[in-house]
N, C-alpha and C positions, 0 to 999 in steps of 0.2 A: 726625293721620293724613295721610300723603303719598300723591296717589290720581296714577298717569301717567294719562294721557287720549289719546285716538288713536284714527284710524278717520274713515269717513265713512260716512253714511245714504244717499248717490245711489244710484241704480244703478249697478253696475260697468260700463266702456266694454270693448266687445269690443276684442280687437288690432287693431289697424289701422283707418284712417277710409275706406276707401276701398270704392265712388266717396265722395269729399265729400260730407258733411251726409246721408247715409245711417244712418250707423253710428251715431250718438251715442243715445244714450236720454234721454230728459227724466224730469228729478228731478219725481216725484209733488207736487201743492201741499200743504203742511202739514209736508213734510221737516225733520225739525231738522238745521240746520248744526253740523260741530263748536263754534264758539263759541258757539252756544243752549244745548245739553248741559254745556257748562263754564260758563254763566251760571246754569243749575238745579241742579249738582254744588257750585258752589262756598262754598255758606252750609253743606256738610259737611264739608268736607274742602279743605286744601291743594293745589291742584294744578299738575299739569306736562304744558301744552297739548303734543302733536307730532302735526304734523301731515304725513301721508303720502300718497304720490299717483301711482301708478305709473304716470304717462302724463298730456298735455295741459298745460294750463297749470301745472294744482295742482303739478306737479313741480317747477319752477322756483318758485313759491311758497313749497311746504314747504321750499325751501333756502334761503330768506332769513334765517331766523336766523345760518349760517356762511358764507353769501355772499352780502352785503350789496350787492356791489357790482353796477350794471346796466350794462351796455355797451349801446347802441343800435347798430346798424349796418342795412344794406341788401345784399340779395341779387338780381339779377336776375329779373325775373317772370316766369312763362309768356309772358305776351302784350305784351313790351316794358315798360311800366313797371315800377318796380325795387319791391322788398316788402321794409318795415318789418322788422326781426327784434331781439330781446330776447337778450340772454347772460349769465347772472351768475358772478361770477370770485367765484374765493375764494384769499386770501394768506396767509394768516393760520390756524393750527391753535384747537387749543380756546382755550390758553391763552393766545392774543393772538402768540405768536410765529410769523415769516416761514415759510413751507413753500412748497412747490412749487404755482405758481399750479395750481390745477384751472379748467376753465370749463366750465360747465352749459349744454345747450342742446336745445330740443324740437322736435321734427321738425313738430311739426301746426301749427308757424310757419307753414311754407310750404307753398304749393298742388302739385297733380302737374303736373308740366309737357306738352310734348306735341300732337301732334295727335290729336282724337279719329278712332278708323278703326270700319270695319266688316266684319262677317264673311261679308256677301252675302247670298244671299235664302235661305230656308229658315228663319232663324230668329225668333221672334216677339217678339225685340230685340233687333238683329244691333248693334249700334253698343258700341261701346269707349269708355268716356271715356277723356280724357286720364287716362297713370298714371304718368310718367317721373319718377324722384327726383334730377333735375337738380339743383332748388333745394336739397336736401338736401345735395350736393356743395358748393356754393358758403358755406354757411351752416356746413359742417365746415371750409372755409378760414378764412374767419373766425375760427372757434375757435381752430384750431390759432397763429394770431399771436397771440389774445388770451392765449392758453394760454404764450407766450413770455414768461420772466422777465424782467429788467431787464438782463441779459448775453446775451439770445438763447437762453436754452438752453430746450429744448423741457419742454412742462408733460404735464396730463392734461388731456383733454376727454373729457366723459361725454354722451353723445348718449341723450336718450330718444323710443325709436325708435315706443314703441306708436300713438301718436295719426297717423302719418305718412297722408298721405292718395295715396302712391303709392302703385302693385303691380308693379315691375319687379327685382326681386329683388337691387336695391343699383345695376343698371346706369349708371341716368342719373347719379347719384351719384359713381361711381369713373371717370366721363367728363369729367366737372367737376373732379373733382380734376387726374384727369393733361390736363386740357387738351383733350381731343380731341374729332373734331369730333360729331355727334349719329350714331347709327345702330347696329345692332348691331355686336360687334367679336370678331373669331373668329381660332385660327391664331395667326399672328406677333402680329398688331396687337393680341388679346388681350394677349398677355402684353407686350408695349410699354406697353397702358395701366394693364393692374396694375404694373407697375414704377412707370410714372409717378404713379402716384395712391399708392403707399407714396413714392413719393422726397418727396413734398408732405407728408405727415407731420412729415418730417422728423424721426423720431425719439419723435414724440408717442407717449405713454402713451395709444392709445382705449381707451374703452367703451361698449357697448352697453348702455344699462340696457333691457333689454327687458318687455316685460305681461304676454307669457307666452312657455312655453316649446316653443312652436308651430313644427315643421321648416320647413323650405322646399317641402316636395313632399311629397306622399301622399294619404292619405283625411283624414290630420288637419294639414294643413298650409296655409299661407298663402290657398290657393287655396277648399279645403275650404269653407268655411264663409259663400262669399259670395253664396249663395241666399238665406239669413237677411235679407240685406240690401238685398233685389230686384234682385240680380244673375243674368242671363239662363243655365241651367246652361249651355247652349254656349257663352257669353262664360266663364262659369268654367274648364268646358274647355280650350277658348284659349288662356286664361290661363297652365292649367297645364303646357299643353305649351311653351308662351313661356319660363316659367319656367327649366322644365327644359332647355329652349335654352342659355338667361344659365348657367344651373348647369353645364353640360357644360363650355360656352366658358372659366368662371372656372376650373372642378376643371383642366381642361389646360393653365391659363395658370399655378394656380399651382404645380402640381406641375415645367412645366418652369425656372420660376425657383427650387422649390426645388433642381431639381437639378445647376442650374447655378451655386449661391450665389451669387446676382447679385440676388435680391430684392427689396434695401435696407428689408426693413423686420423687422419685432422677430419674436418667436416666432408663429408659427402657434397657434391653438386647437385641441387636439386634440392639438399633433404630437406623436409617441412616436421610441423609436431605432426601433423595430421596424416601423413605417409608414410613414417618408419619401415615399415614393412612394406612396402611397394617401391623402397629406392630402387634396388639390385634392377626391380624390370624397367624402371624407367630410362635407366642409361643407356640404353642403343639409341633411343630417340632424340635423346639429347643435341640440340643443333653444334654441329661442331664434333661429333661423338666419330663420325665416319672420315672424319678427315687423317690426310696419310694414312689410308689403307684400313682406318679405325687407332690409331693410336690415340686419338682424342676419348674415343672410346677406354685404352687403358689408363689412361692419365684419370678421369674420371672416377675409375674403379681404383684409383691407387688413394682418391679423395682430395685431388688436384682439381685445378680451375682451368674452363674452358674459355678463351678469352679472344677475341677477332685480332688477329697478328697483327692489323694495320691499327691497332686501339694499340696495343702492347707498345710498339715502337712509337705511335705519336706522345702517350704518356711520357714513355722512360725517357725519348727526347727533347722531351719540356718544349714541344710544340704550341700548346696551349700559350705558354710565356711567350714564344719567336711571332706567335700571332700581335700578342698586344702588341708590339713593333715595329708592326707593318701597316703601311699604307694602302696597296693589296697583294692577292694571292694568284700566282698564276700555278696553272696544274699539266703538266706535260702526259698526253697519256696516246696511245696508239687507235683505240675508237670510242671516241663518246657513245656510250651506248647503254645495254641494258646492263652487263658487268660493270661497268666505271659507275654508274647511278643507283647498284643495287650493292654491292660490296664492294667495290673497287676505291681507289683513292680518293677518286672525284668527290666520293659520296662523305668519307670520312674527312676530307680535307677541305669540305664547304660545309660542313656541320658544325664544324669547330668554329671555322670564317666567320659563320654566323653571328655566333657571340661577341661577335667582335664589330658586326657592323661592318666588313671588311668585304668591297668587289672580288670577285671569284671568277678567273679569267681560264678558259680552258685553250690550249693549241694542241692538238689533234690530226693524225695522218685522217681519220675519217670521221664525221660528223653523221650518226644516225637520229639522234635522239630529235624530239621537235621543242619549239619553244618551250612549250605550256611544260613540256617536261624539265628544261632548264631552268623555268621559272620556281617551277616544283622543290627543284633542289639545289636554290639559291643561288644560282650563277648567274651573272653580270653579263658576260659574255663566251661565247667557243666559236674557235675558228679551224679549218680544214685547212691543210694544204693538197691532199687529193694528190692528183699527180705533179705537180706544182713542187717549186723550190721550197725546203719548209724554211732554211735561214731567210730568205727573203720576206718570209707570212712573219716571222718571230721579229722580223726586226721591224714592220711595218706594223703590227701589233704592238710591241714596245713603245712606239712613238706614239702610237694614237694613248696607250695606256700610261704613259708618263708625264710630270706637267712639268713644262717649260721645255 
């Protein structure tokens, strides 16, 4: 029996890191890794590790199987000295032949840039950190050369944008690109700099692999949810009307290069015959637009693709193929629940299962979710181990899921 394996037990990372070292969650001790769960599955069944990771390091990880290769480079730092950064390219398709270079790269490489400001007295944590996605700009230049074939000719570069530890909604980013200098940019100079920062493309294929599909602005957007985080509501506030600053300035920069086809850069997200001139406002709302702090938002306006991180990586690693070959699927995740059945792996990794006619097997530190909902979302079975051994539940699961 041929068993896929996939998933992880952490807790899942909210979008965005920001401020820094706020957002992350710590994996509980006694967590099994995916390769502990494939060291206790393995004396039943044949298996096929994939490993998924929609934001942070794990993304560039889980793409070392079809892109092997690491480029090192350096980015300028917030405070003068220049930050380390990681890119992994891929040349080569499944079966060994030349394609179009792709290059992978993650945003929570680098820090937010910036000065920290403050909001004056009245509030009882008036101060700002730094949140500029400077370094984010400079670290998609990068790409876009590594992304260039052996003749020049422009590639893909997939940016994942979840783990970024800015909140400027793409700004400092598409500053970096076209060059210019630090500040907000409105009117003419807007659109001078989104020109400039599509001409820097040059043609590149982006994407945004984004965490979730979180707008740029509203009650459920970039801004929304960083109380959770012990972010001051009036610094949220702030936030959000900054935001929606950056969003206004971009919707009129790029509505008037669409109108004047002068753009230089590839199809817009969103655009229709029948909306030209209502693209620029549509992009804050765009799902995915407010993720990393809104970088999905300038990927967007650069006329890049916004695309679900955990789609990006099951594609690029021919998942869909690993499926026909399995007899079923087990899915490793931390709690069955509303996040694993509404974006999380569960969800992307039993929709694919489907097609396949393939049992979808969930093991789980917590089981929230109820029947009628697992039935919903084509799973077979999930099991908790709660406070409970979880080697013990995987290998007792194993046997009941393996035949002979």
């Amino acid at each position: 029996m041929r068993v896929l394996l996939t998933g992880s037990a952490a807790p899942p990372l909210p979008d965005g890191a920001w401020p820094h070292g706020v957002a992350t969650p710590a994996a509980g001790q006694g967590v099994p890794t995916l390769a502990d769960v494939a060291s206790w599955w393995a004396p039943h069944a044949d298996l096929d590790v994939v490993a998924l990771a929609a934001q942070g390091p794990g993304f560039l990880d889980a793409l070392a199987p079809v892109a092997p290769e690491v480029l090192a480079g350096v980015v300028p730092g917030p405070a003068g000295p220049e930050v380390p950064v990681a890119l992994r390219r891929r040349t080569a398709d499944a079966g060994g032949a030349p394609t179009r270079p792709t290059v992978y790269v993650d945003a929570s490489q680098v820090p937010a840039a910036g000065d920290a400001g403050t909001l004056g007295p009245g509030s009882p944590d008036p101060t700002v950190p730094a949140r500029s996605s400077t370094a984010v700009g400079h670290l998609l230049a990068l790409a876009v050369d590594a992304a260039r074939d052996a003749a020049g000719a422009p590639g893909r570069v997939v940016l994942a944008t979840g783990s970024s530890t800015s909140h400027d909604a793409g700004l400092g980013a598409l500053r970096a690109l076209a060059g210019a200098e630090v500040g907000r940019v409105a009117g003419d100079a807007a659109v001078e700099v989104l020109r400039a920062a599509r001409a820097a493309l040059g043609g590149t294929d982006l994407v945004a692999a984004v965490a979730s599909d979180v707008p740029l602005l509203g009650l459920h957007g970039a801004s929304a949810t960083l109380d959770g985080r012990g972010v001051d509501a009036a610094v949220a506030q702030y936030l959000e009307r900054e935001l929606g600053a950056v969003a206004h300035d971009v919707a009129a920069a790029v509505d008037r290069l669409a109108s004047d086809g002068t753009g230089g850069g590839g199809a817009l997200v969103g655009r229709d015959l029948l909306a030209t001139a209502t693209t620029g406002r549509r992009l804050a709302g765009l799902p995915g637009a407010g993720s990393g702090g809104g970088l999905g938002h300038a990927v967007a306006a650069l006329g890049g693709r916004l695309v679900p991180a955990l789609r990006v990586l099951a594609d690029d690693l021919g998942l869909d193929e690993r499926l026909a070959g399995a007899d079923a699927v087990v899915v490793l995740a931390d709690e069955l629940g509303a996040h694993e059945l509404g974006d999380g792996t569960v969800r992307e990794v039993a929709a694919r299962a489907g097609h396949h006619a393939l049992p979808v097997v969930v093991v789980a530190r917590s089981v929230v979710a109820g029947r009628r909902e697992q039935a919903a979302a084509g799973l077979s079975g999930a099991y908790a181990w709660d406070d409970g051994d979880p080697r013990a539940l995987v290998e007792r699961v194993a046997r009941t899921w393996s035949r002979g």
